[in-house]
Structures are given as C-alpha cells and as structure tokens.
C-alpha positions, 0 to 999 in steps of 0.5 A: 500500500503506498501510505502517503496519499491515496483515495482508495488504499492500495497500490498498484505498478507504476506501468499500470496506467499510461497516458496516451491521449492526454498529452500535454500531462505527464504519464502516470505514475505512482513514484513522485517526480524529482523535477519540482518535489513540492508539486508531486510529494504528497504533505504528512498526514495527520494522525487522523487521516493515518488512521482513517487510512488504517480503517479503510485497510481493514474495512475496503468498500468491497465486501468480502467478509469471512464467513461467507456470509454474502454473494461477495464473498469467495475464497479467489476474490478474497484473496484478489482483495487481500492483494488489490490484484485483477482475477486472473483469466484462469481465476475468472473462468473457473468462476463464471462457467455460464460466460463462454471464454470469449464472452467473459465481462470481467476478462475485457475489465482486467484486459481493458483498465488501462485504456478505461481509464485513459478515455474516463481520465480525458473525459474529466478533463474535457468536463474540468479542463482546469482541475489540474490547475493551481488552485483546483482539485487535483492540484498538486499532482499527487492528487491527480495520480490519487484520483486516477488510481482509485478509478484502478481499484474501481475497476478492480472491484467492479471486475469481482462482483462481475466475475461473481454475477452480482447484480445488486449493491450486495459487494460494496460494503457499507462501512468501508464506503463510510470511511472513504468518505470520511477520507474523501472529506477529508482529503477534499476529493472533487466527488462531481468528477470523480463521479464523471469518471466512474460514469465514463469507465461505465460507458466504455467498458459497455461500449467496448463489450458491446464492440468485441461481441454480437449484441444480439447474444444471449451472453452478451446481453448478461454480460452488458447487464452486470457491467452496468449494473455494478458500475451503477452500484458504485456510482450511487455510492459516490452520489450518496457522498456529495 
C-alpha cells in the first residue's frame, strides 16, 4: 500500500496506467517526480487521516467478509482483495462457467483498465479542463495520480462482483464506503468528477463489450447487464457522498 496519499488504499505498478491521449500531462505514475518535489510529494498526514487510512485497510468498500456470509464473498476474490490484484483469466473462468471464454465481462475489465481509464481520465478533463490547475482539485499532482488510481481499484472491484454475477449493491460494503468518505472529506476529493469518471469507465467498458461481441447474444446481453449494473452500484455510492 503506498501510505502517503491515496483515495482508495492500495497500490498498484507504476506501468499500470499510461497516458496516451492526454498529452500535454505527464504519464502516470505512482513514484513522485524529482523535477519540482513540492508539486508531486504528497504533505504528512495527520494522525487522523493515518488512521482513517488504517480503517479503510481493514474495512475496503468491497465486501468480502469471512464467513461467507454474502454473494461477495469467495475464497479467489478474497484473496484478489487481500492483494488489490485483477482475477486472473484462469481465476475468472473457473468462476463464471455460464460466460463462454470469449464472452467473459470481467476478462475485457482486467484486459481493458488501462485504456478505461485513459478515455474516463480525458473525459474529466474535457468536463474540468482546469482541475489540474493551481488552485483546483487535483492540484498538486499527487492528487491527480490519487484520483486516477482509485478509478484502478474501481475497476478492480467492479471486475469481482462481475466475475461473481452480482447484480445488486450486495459487494460494496457499507462501512468501508463510510470511511472513504470520511477520507474523501477529508482529503477534499472533487466527488462531481470523480463521479464523471466512474460514469465514463461505465460507458466504455459497455461500449467496448458491446464492440468485441454480437449484441444480439444471449451472453452478451448478461454480460452488458452486470457491467452496468455494478458500475451503477458504485456510482450511487459516490452520489450518496456529495
């Protein structure tokens, strides 16, 4: 976990996210910059945000609380959690067997984040072309990287209750939802567009599997339906926050 400044507690490798299409900003990257430290290195954090990151470590908005005792949980998404790692292809097709390989939603979320999140990233930045400005919400730049690694662990968690068929609020925990809000006041998270990018991760993760398979299908349409209605889920617990 990188402890210093995060929206979502977790990591993730630094080659995980590019920048391809929003070229007048830097590529991402979780390591901070040495060219201007003040605008990249994230301040000391208090002891109330350290332990509200604590919390949100032990309590993530995922529910995956053992005993199963929920449809979230399952021993490959508990330990996917654990690691704030994808399922991997071979996890998911033991865990969907009703998908065919090839029309497997929650592959096309773990093979397609990176690119997700480049189309989300400039859709903020079309919305909110100065956000990233001095004075706005994800100025410094620690605070952009912050809000586009949180939209990894979107995705993330959006892939298991996919991968798990839940088609209902069922996965988000509510405590953990909670507490990140706590550390969305606290850190002054612009919920407005971070909302706006949780909304267009939706609209081309569907966009993209409707693209790769013939929309008339059966498995298709199951397919479009959980990728909606999970991403809908998280959207209406951001929307709780504003």
């Amino acid at each position: 976990m990188n402890p210093l400044f995060v929206f979502v507690p977790g990591s993730l490798p630094c080659s995980s996210i590019s920048s391809t299409t929003k070229q007048c900003r830097p590529r991402f990257s979780i390591t901070a910059s040495s060219d201007n430290p003040s605008h990249s290195t994230p301040p000391t954090l208090s002891p109330t945000l350290q332990s509200l990151i604590h919390r949100q470590t032990q309590r993530p908005i995922y529910f995956h609380d053992s005993p199963p005792s929920t449809s979230s949980f399952h021993p490959l998404t508990y330990s996917a959690e654990l690691n704030k790692q994808f399922l991997t292809q071979s996890q998911l097709v033991t865990l969907q067997e009703s998908f065919p390989l090839g029309y497997n939603p929650a592959i096309l979320l773990s093979n397609s984040v990176e690119s997700l999140i480049d189309s989300a990233r400039n859709d903020v930045y079309s919305k909110y072309p100065s956000i990233d400005q001095p004075g706005n919400a994800l100025y410094p730049e620690f605070r952009a990287k912050a809000c586009w690694r949180d939209f990894w662990h979107f995705v993330r968690i959006v892939q298991y209750a996919v991968a798990l068929e839940i088609t209902d609020e069922s996965y988000l925990n509510p405590l953990g939802l909670e507490i990140m809000n706590e550390l969305y006041k606290e850190f002054s998270v612009p919920i407005d567009a971070m909302m706006c990018g949780v909304q267009s991760l939706k609209k081309y993760a569907m966009k993209l599997y409707s693209e790769h398979y013939t929309i008339d299908s059966d498995e298709t349409k199951s397919g479009l339906v959980l990728i909606e209605s999970n991403f809908d889920q998280l959207i209406n617990a951001l929307r709780a926050f504003e």
